[in-house]
Backbone bond lengths (Angstrom), bond angles and torsions (degrees), N, CA, C in turn:
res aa  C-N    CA-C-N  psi(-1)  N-CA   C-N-CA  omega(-1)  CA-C   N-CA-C  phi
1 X - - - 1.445 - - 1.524 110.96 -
2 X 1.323 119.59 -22.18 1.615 114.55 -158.22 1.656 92.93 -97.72
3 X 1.551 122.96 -9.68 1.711 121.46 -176.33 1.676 95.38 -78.54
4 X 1.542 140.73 -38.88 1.041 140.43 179.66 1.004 110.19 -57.44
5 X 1.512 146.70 -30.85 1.284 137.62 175.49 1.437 127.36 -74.20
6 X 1.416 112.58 -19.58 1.470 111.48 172.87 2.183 116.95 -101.58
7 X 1.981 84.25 -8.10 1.346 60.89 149.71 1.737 128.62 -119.74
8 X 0.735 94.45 6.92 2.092 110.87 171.23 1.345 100.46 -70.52
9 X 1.389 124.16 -38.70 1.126 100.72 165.66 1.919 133.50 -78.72
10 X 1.290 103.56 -41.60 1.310 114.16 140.08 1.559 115.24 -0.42
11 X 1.200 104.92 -87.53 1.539 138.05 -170.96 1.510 96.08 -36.74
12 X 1.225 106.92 -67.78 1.892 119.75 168.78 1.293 121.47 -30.93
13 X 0.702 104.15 -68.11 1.407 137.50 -171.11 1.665 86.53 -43.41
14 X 1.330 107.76 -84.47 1.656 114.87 -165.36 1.595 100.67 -62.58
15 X 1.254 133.87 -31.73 1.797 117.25 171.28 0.872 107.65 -57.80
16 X 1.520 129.20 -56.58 1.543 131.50 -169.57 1.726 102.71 -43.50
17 X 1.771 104.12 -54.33 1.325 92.44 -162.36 1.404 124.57 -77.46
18 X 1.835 118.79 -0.05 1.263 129.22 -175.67 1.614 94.74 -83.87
19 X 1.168 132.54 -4.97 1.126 112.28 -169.52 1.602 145.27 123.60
20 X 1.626 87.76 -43.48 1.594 128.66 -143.57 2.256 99.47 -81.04
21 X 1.197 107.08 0.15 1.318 117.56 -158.35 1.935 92.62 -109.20
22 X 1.242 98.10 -49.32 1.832 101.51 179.91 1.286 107.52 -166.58
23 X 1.898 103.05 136.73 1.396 129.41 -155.69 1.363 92.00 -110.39
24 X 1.160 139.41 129.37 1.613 130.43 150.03 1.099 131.03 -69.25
25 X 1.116 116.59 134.10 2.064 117.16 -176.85 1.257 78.28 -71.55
26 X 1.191 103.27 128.07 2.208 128.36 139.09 1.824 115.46 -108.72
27 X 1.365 66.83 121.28 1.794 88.88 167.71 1.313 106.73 -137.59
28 X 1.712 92.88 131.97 1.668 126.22 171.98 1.092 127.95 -115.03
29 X 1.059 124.05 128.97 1.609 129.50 161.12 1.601 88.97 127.27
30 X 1.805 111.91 -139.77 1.384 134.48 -173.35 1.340 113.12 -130.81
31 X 1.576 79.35 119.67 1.702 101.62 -170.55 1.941 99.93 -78.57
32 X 1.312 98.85 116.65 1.566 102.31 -177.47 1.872 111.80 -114.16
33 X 1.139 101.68 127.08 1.396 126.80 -154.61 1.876 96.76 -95.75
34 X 1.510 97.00 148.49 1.764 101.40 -164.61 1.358 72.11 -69.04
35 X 0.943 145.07 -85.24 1.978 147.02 -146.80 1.919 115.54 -37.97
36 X 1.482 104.04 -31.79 1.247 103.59 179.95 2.144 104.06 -92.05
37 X 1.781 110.75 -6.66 1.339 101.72 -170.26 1.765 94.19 -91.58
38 X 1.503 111.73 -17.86 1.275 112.77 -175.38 1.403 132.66 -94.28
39 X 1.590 92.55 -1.34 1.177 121.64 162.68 1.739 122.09 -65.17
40 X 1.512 101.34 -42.35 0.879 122.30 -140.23 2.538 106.18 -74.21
41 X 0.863 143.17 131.89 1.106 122.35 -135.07 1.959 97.77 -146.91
42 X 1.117 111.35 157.11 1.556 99.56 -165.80 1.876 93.04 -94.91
43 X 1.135 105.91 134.02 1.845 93.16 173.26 1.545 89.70 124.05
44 X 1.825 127.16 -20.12 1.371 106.77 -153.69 1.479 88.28 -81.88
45 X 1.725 117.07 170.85 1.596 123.76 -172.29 1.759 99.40 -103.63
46 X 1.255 107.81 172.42 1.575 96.41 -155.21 1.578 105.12 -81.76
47 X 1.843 118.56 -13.87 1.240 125.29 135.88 1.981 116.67 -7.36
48 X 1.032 91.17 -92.91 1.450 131.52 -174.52 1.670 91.30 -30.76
49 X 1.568 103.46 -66.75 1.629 129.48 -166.37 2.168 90.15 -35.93
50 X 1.468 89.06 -84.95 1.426 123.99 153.63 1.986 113.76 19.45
51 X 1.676 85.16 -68.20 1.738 92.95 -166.87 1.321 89.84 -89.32
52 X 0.887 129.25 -61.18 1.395 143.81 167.71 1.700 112.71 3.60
53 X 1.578 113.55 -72.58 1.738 121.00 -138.22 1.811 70.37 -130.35
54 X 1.000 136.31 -50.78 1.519 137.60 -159.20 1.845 107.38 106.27
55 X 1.277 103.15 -171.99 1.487 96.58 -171.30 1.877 118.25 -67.64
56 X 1.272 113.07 176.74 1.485 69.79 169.66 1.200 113.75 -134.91
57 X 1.521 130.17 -161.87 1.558 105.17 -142.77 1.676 98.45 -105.25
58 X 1.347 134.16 -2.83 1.151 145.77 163.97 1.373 114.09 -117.19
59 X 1.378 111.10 108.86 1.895 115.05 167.21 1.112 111.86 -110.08
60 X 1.362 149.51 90.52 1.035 134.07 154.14 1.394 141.03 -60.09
61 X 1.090 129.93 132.79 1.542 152.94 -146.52 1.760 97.07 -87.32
62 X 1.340 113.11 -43.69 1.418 132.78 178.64 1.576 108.36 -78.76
63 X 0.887 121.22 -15.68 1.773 127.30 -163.47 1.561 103.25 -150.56
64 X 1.095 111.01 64.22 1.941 102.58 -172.14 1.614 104.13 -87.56
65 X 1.665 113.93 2.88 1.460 112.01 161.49 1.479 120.43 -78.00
66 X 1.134 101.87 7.04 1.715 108.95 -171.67 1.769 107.91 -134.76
67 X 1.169 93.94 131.60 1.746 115.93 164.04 1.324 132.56 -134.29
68 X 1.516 107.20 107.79 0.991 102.14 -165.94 1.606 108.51 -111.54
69 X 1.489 127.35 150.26 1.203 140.43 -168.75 1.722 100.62 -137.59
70 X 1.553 92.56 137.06 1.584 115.82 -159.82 1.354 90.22 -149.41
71 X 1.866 99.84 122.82 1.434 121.08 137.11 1.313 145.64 -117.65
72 X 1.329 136.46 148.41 0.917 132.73 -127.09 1.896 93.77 -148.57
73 X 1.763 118.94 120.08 1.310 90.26 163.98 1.135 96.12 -167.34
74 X 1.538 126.68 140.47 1.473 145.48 -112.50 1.760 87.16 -158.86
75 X 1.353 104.62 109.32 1.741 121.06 162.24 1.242 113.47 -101.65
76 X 1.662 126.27 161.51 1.084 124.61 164.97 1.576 117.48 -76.52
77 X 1.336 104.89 135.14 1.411 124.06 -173.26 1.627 122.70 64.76
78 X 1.545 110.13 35.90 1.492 119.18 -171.62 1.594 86.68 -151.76
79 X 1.415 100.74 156.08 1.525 135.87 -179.41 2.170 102.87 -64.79
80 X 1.299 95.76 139.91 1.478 73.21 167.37 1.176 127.24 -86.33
81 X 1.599 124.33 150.92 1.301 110.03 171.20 1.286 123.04 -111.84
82 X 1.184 119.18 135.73 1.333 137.01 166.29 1.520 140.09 -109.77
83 X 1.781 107.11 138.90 1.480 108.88 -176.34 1.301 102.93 -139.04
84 X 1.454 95.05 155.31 1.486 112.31 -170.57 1.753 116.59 -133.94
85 X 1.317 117.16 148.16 1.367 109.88 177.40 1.622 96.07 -141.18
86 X 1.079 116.02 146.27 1.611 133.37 169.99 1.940 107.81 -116.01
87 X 1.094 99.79 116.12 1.410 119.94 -175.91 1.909 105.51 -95.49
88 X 1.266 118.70 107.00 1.328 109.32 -176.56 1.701 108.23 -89.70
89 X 1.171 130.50 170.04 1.360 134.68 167.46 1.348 110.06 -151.77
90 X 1.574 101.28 155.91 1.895 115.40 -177.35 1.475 83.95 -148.32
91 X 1.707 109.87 145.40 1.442 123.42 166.79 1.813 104.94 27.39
92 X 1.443 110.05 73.17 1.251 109.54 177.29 1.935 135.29 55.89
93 X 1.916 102.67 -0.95 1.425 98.26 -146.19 1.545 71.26 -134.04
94 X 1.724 100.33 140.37 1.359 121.10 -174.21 2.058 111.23 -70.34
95 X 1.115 134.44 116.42 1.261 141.46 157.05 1.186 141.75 -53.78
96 X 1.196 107.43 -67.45 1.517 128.08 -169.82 1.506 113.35 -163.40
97 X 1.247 128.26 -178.73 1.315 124.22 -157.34 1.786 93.93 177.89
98 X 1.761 97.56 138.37 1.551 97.26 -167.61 1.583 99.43 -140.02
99 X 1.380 134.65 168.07 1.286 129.22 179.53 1.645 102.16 106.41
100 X 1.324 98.19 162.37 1.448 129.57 175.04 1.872 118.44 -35.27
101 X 1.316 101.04 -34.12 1.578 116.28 -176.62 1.769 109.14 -104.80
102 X 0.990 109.24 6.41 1.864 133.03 -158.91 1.930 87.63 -59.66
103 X 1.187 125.32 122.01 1.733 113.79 176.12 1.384 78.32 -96.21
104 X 1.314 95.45 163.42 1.740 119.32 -163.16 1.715 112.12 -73.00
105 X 1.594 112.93 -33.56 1.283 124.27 172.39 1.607 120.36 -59.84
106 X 1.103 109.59 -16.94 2.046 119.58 172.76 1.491 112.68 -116.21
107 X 1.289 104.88 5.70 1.895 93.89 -178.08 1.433 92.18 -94.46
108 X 1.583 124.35 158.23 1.138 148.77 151.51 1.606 121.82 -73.43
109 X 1.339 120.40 103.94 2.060 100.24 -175.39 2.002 86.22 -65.76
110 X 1.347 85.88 157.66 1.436 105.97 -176.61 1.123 92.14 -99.24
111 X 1.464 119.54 148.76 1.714 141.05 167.89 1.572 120.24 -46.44
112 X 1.400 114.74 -29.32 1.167 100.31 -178.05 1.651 114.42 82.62
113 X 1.043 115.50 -23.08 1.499 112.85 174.56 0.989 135.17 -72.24
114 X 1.667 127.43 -18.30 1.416 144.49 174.46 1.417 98.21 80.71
115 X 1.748 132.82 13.69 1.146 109.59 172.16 1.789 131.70 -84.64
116 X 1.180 121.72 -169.87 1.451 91.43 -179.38 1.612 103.57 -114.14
117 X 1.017 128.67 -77.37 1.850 123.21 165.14 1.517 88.38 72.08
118 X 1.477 103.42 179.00 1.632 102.77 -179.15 1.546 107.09 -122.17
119 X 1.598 94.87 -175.64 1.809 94.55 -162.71 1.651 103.36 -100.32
120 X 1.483 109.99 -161.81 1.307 91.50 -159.39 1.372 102.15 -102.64
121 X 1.438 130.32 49.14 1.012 127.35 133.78 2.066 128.01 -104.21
122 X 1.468 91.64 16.19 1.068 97.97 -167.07 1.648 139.05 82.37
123 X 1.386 107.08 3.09 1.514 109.81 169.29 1.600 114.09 -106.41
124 X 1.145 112.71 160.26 1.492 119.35 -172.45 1.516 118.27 -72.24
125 X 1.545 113.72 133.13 1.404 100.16 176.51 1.275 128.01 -93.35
């Protein structure tokens, strides 16, 4: 009886440390709030954008008319979920906005045509 106790604990010991007992929620990127997407307004400058939503989590160097902000958040024993928003810009002043978090006042309805042509900032889709 007294050999079962050192290894039950044993046993513990190594579940705990595999993991298998508690998963941590991770979340990445920028958590974007309905109040800051409804905030959000066509005309604002990328200033504005800026204080607004915070930086965002994709800048491209190649595309500095576009900002895109991605979150990301992962529970134990669930799929991760993820959201995305694309922030368009012209001459400093916000346009349109596309993705999962998109408020209805900056999205573009798409044509429906399947053609490709470019969007209305002028790059190809």
């Amino acid at each position: 009886m007294r050999p079962t106790l050192p290894i039950l604990l044993l046993l513990v010991t190594l579940l705990a440390g595999c993991n298998l007992l508690y998963k941590p929620e991770v979340q990445q990127g920028t958590l974007l709030t309905t109040e800051m997407l409804a905030s959000l307004k066509a005309g604002m400058t990328k200033r504005q954008v800026r204080l607004l939503l915070g930086s965002p989590s994709v800048s491209d160097s190649f595309h500095p008319e576009r900002w895109d902000y991605v979150y990301s958040l992962s529970q134990a024993g669930e799929k991760v979920t993820a959201q995305h928003l694309a922030l368009y810009f012209r001459n400093d002043a916000l346009v349109r906005a596309e993705g999962d978090l998109a408020p209805a006042a900056l999205t573009v309805p798409d044509s429906g045509n399947g053609a490709g042509g470019t969007n209305s900032i002028g790059a190809p889709r």
